[in-house]
C-alpha positions as CSV (number, residue, x, y, z in Angstrom):
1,X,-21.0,15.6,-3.8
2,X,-23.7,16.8,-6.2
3,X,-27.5,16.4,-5.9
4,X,-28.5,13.0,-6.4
5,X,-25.4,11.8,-6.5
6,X,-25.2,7.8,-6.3
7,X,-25.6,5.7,-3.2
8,X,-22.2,4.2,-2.4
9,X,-21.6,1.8,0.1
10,X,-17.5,0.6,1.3
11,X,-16.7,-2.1,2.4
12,X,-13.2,-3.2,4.0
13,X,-11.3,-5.9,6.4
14,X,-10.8,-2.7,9.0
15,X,-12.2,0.0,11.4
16,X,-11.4,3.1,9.8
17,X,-13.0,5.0,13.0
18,X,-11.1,2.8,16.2
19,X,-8.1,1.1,14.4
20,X,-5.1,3.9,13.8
21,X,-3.3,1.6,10.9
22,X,-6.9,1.1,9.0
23,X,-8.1,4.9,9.7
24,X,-4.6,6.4,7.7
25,X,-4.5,3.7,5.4
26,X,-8.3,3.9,3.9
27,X,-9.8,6.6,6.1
28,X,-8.7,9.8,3.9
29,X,-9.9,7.2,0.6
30,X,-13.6,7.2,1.7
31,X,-13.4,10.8,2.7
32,X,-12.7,11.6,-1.0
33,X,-15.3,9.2,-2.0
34,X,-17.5,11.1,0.2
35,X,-17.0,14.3,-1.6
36,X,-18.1,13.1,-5.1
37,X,-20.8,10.2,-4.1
38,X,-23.5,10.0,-1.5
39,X,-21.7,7.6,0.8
40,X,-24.4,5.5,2.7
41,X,-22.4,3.5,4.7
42,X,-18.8,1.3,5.9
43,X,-19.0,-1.8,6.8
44,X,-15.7,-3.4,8.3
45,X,-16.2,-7.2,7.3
46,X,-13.1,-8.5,10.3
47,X,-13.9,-11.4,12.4
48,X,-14.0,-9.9,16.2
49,X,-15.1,-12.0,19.7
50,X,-15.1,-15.6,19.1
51,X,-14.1,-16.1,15.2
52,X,-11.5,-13.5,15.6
53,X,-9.5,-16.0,17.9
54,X,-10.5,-19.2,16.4
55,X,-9.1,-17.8,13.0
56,X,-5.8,-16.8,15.1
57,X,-5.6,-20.1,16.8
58,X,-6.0,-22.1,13.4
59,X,-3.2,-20.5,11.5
60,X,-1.0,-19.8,14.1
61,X,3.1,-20.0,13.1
62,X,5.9,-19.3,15.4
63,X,7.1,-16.4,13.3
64,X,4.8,-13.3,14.0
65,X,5.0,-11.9,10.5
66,X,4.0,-15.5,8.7
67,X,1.0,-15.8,11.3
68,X,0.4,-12.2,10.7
69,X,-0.4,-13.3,6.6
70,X,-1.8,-16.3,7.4
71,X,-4.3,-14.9,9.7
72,X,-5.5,-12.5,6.8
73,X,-5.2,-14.7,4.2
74,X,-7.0,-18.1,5.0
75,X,-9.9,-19.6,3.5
76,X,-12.1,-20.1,6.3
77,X,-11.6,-16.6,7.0
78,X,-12.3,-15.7,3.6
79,X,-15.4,-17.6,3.3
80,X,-16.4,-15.6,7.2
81,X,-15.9,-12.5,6.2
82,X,-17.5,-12.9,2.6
83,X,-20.6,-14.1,4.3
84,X,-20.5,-11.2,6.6
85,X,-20.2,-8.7,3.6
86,X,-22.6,-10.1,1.4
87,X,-25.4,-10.4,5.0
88,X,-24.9,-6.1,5.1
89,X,-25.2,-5.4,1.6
90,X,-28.8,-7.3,1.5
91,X,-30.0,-5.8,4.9
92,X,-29.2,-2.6,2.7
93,X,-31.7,-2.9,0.1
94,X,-32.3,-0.2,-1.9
95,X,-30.5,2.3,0.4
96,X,-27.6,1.6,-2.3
97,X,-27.2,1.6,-5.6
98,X,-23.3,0.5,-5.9
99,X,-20.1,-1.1,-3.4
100,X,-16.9,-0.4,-3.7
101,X,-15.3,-3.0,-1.4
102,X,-11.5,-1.9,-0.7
103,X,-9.0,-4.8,-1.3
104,X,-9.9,-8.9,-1.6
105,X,-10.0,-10.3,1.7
106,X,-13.2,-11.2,1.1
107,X,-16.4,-11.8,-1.8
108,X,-18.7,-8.9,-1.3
109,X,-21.3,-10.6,-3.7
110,X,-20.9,-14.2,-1.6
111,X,-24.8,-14.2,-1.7
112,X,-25.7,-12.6,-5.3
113,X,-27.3,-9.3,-5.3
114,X,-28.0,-6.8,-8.2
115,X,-26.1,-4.2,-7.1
116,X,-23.1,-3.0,-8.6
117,X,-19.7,-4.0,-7.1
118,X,-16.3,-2.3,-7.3
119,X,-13.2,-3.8,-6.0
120,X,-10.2,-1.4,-5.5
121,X,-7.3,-3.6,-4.8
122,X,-3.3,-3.0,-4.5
123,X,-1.8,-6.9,-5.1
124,X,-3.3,-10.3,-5.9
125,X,-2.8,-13.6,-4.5
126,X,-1.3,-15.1,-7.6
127,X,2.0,-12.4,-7.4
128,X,2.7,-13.1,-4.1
129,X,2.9,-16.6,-4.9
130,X,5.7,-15.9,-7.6
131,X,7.8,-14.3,-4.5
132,X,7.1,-17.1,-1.6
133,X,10.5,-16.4,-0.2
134,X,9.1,-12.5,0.4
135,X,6.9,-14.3,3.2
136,X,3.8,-12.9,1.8
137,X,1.7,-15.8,0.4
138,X,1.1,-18.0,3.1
139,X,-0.6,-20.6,1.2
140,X,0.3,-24.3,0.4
141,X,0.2,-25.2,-3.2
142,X,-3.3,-27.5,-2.3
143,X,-4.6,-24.0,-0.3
144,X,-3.6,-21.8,-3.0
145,X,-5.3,-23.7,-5.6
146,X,-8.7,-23.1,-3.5
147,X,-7.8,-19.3,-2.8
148,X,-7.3,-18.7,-6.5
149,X,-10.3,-20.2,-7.3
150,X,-12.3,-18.0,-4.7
151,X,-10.7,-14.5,-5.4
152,X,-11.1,-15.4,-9.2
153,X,-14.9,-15.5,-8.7
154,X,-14.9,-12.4,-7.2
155,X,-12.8,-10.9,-9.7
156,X,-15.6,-11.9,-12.4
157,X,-18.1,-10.9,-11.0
158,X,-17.2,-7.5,-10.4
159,X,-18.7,-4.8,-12.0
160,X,-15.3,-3.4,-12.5
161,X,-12.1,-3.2,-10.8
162,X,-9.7,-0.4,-9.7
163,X,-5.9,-1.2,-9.2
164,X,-3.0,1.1,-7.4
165,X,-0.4,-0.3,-9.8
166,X,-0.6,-0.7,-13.7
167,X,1.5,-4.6,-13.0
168,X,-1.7,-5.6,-11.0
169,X,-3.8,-5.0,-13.5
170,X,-1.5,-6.4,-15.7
171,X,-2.0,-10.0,-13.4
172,X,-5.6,-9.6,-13.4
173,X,-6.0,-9.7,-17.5
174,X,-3.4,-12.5,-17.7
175,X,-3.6,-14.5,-14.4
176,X,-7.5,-14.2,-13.8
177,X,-8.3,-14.3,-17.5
178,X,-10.2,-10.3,-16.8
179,X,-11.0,-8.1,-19.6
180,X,-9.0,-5.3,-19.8
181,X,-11.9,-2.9,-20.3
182,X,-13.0,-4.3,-17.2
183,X,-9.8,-3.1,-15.2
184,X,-8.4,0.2,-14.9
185,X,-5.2,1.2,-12.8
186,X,-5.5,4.4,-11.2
187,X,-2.9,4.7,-8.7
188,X,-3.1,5.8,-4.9
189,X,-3.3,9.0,-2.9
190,X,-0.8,10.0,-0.5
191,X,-2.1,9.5,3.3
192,X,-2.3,13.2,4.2
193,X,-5.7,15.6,5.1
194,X,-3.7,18.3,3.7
195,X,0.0,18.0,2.3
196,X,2.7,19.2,4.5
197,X,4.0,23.1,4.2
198,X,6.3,22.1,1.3
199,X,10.0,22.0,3.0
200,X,12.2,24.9,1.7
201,X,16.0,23.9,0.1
202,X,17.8,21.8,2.1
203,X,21.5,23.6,2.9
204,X,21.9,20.3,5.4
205,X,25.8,18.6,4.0
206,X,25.0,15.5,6.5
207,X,23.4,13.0,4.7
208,X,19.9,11.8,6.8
209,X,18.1,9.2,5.0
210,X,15.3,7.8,6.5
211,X,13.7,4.0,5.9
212,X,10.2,3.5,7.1
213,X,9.3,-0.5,7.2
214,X,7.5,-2.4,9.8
215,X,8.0,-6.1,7.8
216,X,12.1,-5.6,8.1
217,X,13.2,-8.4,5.8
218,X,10.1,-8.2,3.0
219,X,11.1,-4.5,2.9
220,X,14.5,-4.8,2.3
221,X,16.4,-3.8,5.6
222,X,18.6,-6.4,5.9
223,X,19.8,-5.1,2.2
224,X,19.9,-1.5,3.3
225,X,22.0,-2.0,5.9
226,X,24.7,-4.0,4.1
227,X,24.7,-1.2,1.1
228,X,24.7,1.7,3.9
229,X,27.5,0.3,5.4
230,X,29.3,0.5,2.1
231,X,28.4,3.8,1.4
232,X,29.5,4.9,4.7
233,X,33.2,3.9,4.0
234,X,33.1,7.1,1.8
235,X,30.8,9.3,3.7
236,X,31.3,8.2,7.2
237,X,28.9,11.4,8.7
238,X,25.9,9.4,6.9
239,X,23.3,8.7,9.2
240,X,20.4,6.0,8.9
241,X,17.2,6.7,10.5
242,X,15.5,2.8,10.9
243,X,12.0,2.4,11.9
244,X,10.6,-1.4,11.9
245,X,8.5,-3.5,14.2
246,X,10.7,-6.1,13.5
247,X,13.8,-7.4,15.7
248,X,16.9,-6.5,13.4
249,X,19.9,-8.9,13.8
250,X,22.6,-8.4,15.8
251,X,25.0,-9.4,13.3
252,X,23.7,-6.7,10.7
253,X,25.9,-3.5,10.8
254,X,24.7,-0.5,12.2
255,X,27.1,1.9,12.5
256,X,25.9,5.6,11.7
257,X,22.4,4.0,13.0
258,X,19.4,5.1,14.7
259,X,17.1,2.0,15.2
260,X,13.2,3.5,15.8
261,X,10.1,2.0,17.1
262,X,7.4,1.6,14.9
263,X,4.9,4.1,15.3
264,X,1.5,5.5,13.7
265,X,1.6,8.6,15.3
266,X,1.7,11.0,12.4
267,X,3.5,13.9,14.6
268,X,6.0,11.6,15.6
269,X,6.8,10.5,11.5
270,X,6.5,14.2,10.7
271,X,9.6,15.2,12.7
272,X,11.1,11.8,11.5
273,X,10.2,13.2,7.8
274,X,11.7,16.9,8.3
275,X,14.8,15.5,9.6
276,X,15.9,13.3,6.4
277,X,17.2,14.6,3.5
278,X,16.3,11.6,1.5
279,X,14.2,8.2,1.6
280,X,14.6,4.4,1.1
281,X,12.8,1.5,0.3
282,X,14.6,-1.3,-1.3
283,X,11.6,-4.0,-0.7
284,X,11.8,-7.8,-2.2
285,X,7.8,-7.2,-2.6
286,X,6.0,-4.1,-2.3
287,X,2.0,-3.9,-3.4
288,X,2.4,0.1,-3.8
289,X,4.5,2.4,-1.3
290,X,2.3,4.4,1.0
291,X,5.3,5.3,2.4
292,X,6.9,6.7,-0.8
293,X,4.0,9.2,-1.3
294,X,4.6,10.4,2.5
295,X,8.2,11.1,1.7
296,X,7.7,12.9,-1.6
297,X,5.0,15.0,-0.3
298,X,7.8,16.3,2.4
299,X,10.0,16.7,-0.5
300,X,11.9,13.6,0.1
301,X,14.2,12.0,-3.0
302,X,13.9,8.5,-3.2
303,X,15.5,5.2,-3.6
304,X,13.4,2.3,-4.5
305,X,13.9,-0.8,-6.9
306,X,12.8,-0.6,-10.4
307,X,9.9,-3.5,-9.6
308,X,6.4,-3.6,-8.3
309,X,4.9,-0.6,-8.3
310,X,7.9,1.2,-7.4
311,X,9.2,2.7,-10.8
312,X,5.3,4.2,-11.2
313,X,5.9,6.0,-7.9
314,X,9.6,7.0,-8.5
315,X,10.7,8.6,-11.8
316,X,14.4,7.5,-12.2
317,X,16.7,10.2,-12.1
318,X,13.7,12.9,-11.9
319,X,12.3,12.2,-8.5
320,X,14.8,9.3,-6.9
321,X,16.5,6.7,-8.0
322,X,16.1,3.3,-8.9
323,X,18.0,0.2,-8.4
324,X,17.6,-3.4,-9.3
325,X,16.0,-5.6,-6.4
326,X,18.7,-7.2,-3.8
327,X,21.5,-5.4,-5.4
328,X,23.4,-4.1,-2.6
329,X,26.2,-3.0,-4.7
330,X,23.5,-0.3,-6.8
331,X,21.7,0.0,-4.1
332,X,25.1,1.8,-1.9
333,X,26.3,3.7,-5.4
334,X,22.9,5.4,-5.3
335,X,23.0,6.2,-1.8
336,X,27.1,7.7,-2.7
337,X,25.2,9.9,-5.4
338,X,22.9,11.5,-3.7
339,X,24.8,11.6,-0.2
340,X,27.4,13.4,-2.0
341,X,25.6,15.9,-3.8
342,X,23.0,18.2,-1.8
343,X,21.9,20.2,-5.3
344,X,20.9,17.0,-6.7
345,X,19.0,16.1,-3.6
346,X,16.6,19.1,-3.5
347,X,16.6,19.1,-7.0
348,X,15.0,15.3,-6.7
349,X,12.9,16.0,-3.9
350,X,11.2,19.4,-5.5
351,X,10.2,17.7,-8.1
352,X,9.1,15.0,-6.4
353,X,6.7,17.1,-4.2
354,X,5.1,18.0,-7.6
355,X,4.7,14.7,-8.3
356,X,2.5,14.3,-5.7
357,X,0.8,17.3,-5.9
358,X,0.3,16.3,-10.0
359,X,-0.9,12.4,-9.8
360,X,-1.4,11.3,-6.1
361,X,-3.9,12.9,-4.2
362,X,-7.0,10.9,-3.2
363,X,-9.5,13.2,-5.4
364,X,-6.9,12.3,-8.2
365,X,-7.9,8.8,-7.8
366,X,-11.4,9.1,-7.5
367,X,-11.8,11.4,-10.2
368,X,-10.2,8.3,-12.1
369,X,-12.9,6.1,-10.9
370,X,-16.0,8.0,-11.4
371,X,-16.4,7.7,-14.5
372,X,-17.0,3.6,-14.5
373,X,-19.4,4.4,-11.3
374,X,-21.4,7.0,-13.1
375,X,-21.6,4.5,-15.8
376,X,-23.0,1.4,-13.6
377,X,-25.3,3.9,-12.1
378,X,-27.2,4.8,-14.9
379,X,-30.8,5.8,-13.7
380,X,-28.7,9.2,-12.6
C-alpha cells in the first residue's frame, strides 16, 4: 500500500473472519487488496437471526444441494441483502472513495450513491440457466425473468467489472448488453498464504489421483467413477482418493476407492494433496476451479473438461489434460495416459506449478485490477 492510496471498501455474502469456507475462499483476496489500496472496511451483507431462517424456510426443497442454491439465489433475499449493502456504504460517507463488492448476491448501489463500484464475479445467472440439469440455477422461468432483470441493473451500473473467466465476460457483453471496455477478465489466485514447498519428482509407479468436490453430481463424480472403473481394468493398482459432502450411490463402482469426508481443514487437504500423483475434475458446470489452482500449486497434473473456465486453468497436454464434458470414454483414456506414464506425470505437474506461480497468485489479479481503480479514483 502506498501513501494515499485509495479508500476501498469489500463487500461480500460471507464472514471472512468466523466462517472457514468464506475466510479461504475470499480471505487471502482482500488481503492482497490490502497491500495495494487503503482497505477501510468488510462488510458481510448475509441475512443472520430472524431473515436468515425466514429465507431458509421460504425456499426450502427436499434435496439439500437445490435448497442450498435456492437459499442464495432468491429474490427476496437479493432485494435483503442489497438493502443491507447499500445502508453500509452510506453510513460510510466519505471514509471511502470506491467498493469492490465480491460476487452478485446482491446490488451494492440498491440506494444510489456516488461512489465508485466494482463487482468481481466468477459466473452469472444467465449461464447457469443454459445448464438447469447442473442444479445450479434454481429459478423458475417467471423468477428468472425478475432475477435477470435485477443482476442486470447492477451490472450497469457498475463502475466496472472484474471476471475470473474470460466466457463470463464473454456473457456479460452479450447476455447483459455490457461494454466490453467496461469488463475485464482477470482470472483468480490460488487459495494459499504462501505456495507449498514445491513437491520434488515423483518416483511413485501407483497411480493416486485425487478428486476434491463437495456438490458430487454438478462436479462430475458420478462420471469419474464410471471412467475410473474403466481405467482400472488396465491398471488395477489405481487408486481414487474421493472427497464430497455428498452421499455417493451405492450402485456406483468403487473398487480401488477411498471415499473422504469433506473437510476445510487445510492440513488435512495438504496430506490429501502430497499423496496424489495427479488431479480430477470432470464438472457438468464449474464457475472457475479453486480446486485446480490448489492441485497445481502442489505440482498436481490435471484432468478437467475443455468447458467453463476449465481450459484457461489447464493447458492441454502442457499442464493436464482435457476431455470433452460427460465423456466417460475420454475421460478413462486420459486417466490410462497419465496412469501409465510417471515421466509424463511430473513433467505435467512441473509445469503446472509454474503456471501458478506465472498467472495465479492473488497480487497477479490485483495488479490486473488496479489500473481501472486508480482510474475511477482520480483526485489521487
Amino acid at each position: 500500500m502506498t501513501k494515499n492510496s485509495p479508500r476501498l471498501a469489500g463487500l461480500l455474502a460471507g464472514d471472512i473472519h468466523n466462517q472457514p469456507d468464506a475466510k479461504i475462499k475470499y480471505g487471502l483476496f482482500f488481503e492482497a487488496l490490502a497491500r495495494q489500496f487503503t482497505l477501510v472496511d468488510i462488510y458481510d451483507a448475509s441475512l443472520y437471526g430472524m431473515k436468515r431462517y425466514w429465507n431458509a424456510a421460504k425456499v426450502f426443497h427436499p434435496n439439500l444441494n437445490t435448497w442450498r442454491n435456492r437459499y442464495m439465489q432468491n429474490i427476496p433475499a437479493f432485494r435483503s441483502r442489497s438493502r443491507l449493502a447499500s445502508a453500509r456504504i452510506h453510513s460510510l460517507g466519505e471514509k471511502v472513495d470506491a467498493i469492490i463488492q465480491v460476487n452478485l448476491l446482491f446490488d451494492s448501489n440498491w440506494k444510489a450513491s456516488k461512489v465508485p463500484k466494482f463487482i468481481y464475479t466468477d459466473y452469472t445467472a444467465t449461464l447457469s440457466s443454459r445448464r438447469p440439469e447442473a442444479g445450479r440455477s434454481p429459478f423458475s422461468p417467471h423468477q428468472f425473468k425478475e432475477y435477470f432483470r435485477l443482476e442486470k441493473r447492477a451490472y450497469a451500473q457498475a463502475t466496472h467489472i472484474f471476471t475470473r473467466g474470460k466466457f463470463v465476460r464473454e456473457s456479460l457483453i452479450l447476455d447483459y448488453d455490457i461494454s466490453p471496455d467496461k469488463v475485464k477478465a482477470v482470472g483468480g489466485g490460488v487459495n494459499f498464504a504462501s505456495l507449498p514447498e514445491s513437491t520434488k519428482e515423483n518416483t511413485e509407479n501407483t497411480p493416486i489421483m485425487l478428486f476434491i468436490g463437495r456438490d458430487f453430481y454438478r462436479k462430475g463424480g458420478d462420471l469419474l467413477l464410471h471412467a475410473f472403473a474403466e481405467a482400472r481394468k488396465e491398471y488395477p493398482k489405481a487408486k481414487l482418493l474421493l472427497m464430497t459432502r455428498d452421499a455417493v450411490a451405492e450402485d456406483l463402482p468403487l473398487e480401488g476407492v477411498e471415499l473422504l469426508p469433506s473437510a476445510w481443514d487445510r492440513e488435512k487437504l495438504k496430506g490429501y494433496f502430497r499423496q496424489a500423483n495427479l488431479f480430477i475434475l470432470p464438472s457438468r458446470l464449474e464457475t472457475w476451479g479453486d480446486v485446480l489452482l490448489e492441485a497445481m500449486a502442489y505440482s498436481l497434473p490435471c484432468i478437467g473438461v475443455n468447458e467453463g473456465a476449465i481450459p484457461e486453468i489447464i493447458k492441454n497436454n502442457e499442464t493436464g489434460i482435457l476431455v470433452e464434458s460427460e465423456n466417460i470414454e475420454a475421460l478413462s483414456a486420459a486417466m490410462k495416459t497419465l496412469f501409465g506414464n510417471t515421466a509424463l506425470r511430473n513433467q505435467y505437474g512441473c509445469a503446472a506449478r509454474q503456471r501458478i506461480e506465472d498467472f495465479f497468485t492473488w497480487d497477479h489479479v490485483i495488479q490486473l485490477m488496479k489500473p481501472d481503480i486508480l482510474k475511477a479514483t482520480t483526485h489521487f
